[in-house]
Phi, psi and omega in degrees: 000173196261296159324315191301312198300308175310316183275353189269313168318300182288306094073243167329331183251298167345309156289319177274352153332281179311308164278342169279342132332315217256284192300012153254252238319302198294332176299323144303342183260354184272284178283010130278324161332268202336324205285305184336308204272312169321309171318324213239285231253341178101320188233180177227093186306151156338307201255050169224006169264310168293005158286322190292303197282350015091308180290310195284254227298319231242318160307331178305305159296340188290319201287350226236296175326319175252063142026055171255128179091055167276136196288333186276349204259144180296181214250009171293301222276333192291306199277314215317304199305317187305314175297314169285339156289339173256010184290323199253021176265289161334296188304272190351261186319346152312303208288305180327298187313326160342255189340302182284351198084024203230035172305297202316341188260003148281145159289160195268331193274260241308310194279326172332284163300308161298326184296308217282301187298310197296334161293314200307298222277354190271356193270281194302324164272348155306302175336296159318297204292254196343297183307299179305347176275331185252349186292316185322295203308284189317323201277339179263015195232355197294326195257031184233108175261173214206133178234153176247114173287111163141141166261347195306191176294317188302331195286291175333332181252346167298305186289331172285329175291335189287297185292005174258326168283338192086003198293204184285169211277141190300161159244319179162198224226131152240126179276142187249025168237143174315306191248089184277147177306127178256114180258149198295107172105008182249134209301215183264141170255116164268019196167196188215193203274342194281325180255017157345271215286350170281333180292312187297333175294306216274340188241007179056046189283140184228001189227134160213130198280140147251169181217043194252159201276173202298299172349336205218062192258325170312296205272013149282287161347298174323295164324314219280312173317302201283000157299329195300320149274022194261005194025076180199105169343121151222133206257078179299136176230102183302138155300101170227044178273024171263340191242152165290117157271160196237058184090357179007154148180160173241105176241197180240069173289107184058359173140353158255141200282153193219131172247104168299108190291313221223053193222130175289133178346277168001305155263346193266328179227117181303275193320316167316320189303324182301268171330311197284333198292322196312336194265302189295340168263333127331303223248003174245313185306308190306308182294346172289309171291339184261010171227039202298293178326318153290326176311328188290312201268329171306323188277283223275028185247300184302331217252334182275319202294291183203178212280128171172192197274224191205348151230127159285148148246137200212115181285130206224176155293120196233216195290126189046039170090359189278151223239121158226176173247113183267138184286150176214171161254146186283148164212032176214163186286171181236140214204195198227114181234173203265300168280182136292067211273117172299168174240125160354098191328328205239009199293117182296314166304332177278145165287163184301288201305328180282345178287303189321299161312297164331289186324289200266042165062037194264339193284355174268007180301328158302017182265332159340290172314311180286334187284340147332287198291351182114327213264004165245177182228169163316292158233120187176168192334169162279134152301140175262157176288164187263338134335311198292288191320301153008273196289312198275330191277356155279345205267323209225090155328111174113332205352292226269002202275327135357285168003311207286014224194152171278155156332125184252155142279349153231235169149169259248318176283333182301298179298022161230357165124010190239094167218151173114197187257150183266063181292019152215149197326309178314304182311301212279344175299323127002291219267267207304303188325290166355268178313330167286315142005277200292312172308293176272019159210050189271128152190169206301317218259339173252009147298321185283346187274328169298304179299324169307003209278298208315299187300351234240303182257025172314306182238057162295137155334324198267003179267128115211000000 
């Protein structure tokens, strides 16, 4: 088939994109090693040959993880990704030295320069390669012209996306209706579905979209046969902007094609899943020790302010819907409510010491601890009370789809304004868009662009 053939193609480049990239930066970051080391000791020991090689294998996932040497990303975003793959290239070989025991037999100076020169130098040569990669792309899509079948709303916006991506050049719209809608500023309907193969002759047409809705699947099928000798890529793009999608993907089971609707990150890409929990549970251990001396005088500031434990625990919702318990330093007296109430700007239930915590956000550090135990992550949606969910998953389309994913302590809505209380439907609806956001464009790199974020929106207005 022709698509298959197309994806297998897009595949293929994709891939050697990636590796030919991937293997000068590893050829270079190896033979500044060797030269470092030649340089200092005269020789190159065993075991700075087996850093080289160890370095080469611990990159490939890391860079394949952090989406490095992706062909769309600028080229800021491009060193950024580049940095954090080779940031977790570096751990990988740490953790290892740890392990064996073999600190002592490197120089310090040595790994040094090399970790710092070795960014430089995969930094100074992505730049040349990342231009030659999209000048290549564009330059291979200038003569592959492209017609869109369908007049619907999907065409019209399949064509505005083409042309904001740069893809290959549009010719225009063919319609399968007799009076097709001309929408104002969108391209031309050149013809109607009865002259397709005169079209596809007269504009050299080599890519062609369909966009006609499921409903009308007999005369997609139709087409898609009198295509078949027409030598030209044919795409079909089901209309599914009727449904919330979830983490989407189009993949290929044993050899049938699969449109994923509905699937968690978690599960769909496991190793990553890995990697974020292994980085996120370091780095809350780690933040525990270094922010132990406050965890101490924050509990015994509670504990002084008025008669209670020194942590609330409040059961929420956590990854696929399982009920856990999120840790807090308590800031409110403790009482008895009938309901669950969220809290208030003026709430008469909060404390000296708990308005304070609240504010600059200290009373969620026990969470540190939950994220240890599995059931959070660093970043992802806020768990909500189970009351809330309750009340809200009939009410907000998707609500509970928030879920598929762990619970964060901070997250893709917190750094964009929606904190504090949702007393309306609209915010919270605001807060699950946001999160689901985060949920079909989740990776390692915009966990890190959250966290740099987080501190920054610390003393929002909208916290107590």
């Amino acid at each position: 088939m022709d698509t298959n053939l197309h994806m297998n193609r897009n595949t293929g480049l994709k891939g050697l994109t990636f590796w030919g990239q991937w293997s000068l930066a590893m050829g270079l970051v190896v033979t500044l090693l060797f030269i470092l080391v030649y340089k200092q000791t005269g020789t190159v020991e065993f075991y700075y040959r087996v850093c080289a090689t160890l370095t080469i294998l611990a990159s490939v996932p890391a860079y394949s993880w952090c989406g490095v040497y992706a062909k769309r990303d600028s080229y800021l975003t491009g060193l950024g990704r580049l940095f954090l793959g080779w940031t977790m290239t570096l751990a990988a070989l740490a953790c290892v030295a740890f392990v064996c025991k073999a600190n002592e037999l490197f120089s310090r100076e040595i790994i040094l320069i090399w970790a710092v020169c070795g960014y430089i130098g995969q930094g100074l040569l992505y730049v040349p390669l990342h231009g030659f990669s999209q000048y290549y792309q564009r330059l291979r899509q200038r003569g592959h012209n492209t017609l869109i079948v369908g007049t619907g709303e999907l065409a019209f916006g399949l064509a505005r996306k083409l042309r904001t991506l740069e893809h290959f050049p549009l010719v225009g719209l063919v319609s399968t209706d007799a009076n097709p809608p001309q929408e104002v500023g969108s391209p031309r309907i050149v013809g109607v579905q009865e002259q397709l193969l005169e079209l596809i002759k007269i504009h050299d047409i080599r890519r062609l979209y369909i966009t006609l809705p499921l409903s009308e699947a007999a005369k997609i099928e139709a087409m898609y046969i009198d295509l078949l000798g027409a030598n030209v890529d044919v795409v079909w793009v089901p209309d599914l902007n009727s449904l919330t999608l979830l983490n989407h993907s189009v993949r290929v089971v044993d050899g049938l094609p699969a449109i994923y609707l509905n699937e968690s990150p978690l599960t769909s890409r496991p190793t990553a899943a890995l990697s974020k929990s292994l980085l996120e549970k370091s780095v809350a251990l780690l933040a525990i020790v270094l922010l132990s001396p406050l965890l101490l005088l924050i509990a015994l500031a509670v504990k002084l302010s008025s008669p209670g434990p020194i942590f609330f625990k409040q059961d929420r919702h956590g990854w696929n819907g399982k009920v856990i318990q999120v840790w807090k330093f308590r800031s409110m007296r403790v009482h008895d409510d009938i309901e669950v109430k969220q809290a208030s700007r003026h709430d008469s239930r909060i404390t000296g010491v708990g308005r304070f915590i609240r504010r600059t956000s200290i009373d969620e550090l026990p969470q540190l601890f939950n994220v240890l135990q599995g059931h959070m992550a660093l970043v992802g949606p806020r768990p909500h009370a189970v009351a809330h969910n309750d009340y809200y998953s009939g009410k907000i389309l998707a609500y509970m789809a928030r879920h598929r994913i762990k619970p964060g302590i901070t997250g893709l809505a917190q750094i964009n304004g929606c904190r504090g209380e949702t007393d309306t439907i609209d915010k919270m609806q605001k807060r699950v868009e946001i999160d689901l956001k985060y949920i079909n464009n989740w990776s390692l790199w915009l966990d890190l662009k959250i966290l740099v974020k987080t501190p920054f929106t610390l003393l929002s207005k909208d916290i107590y």
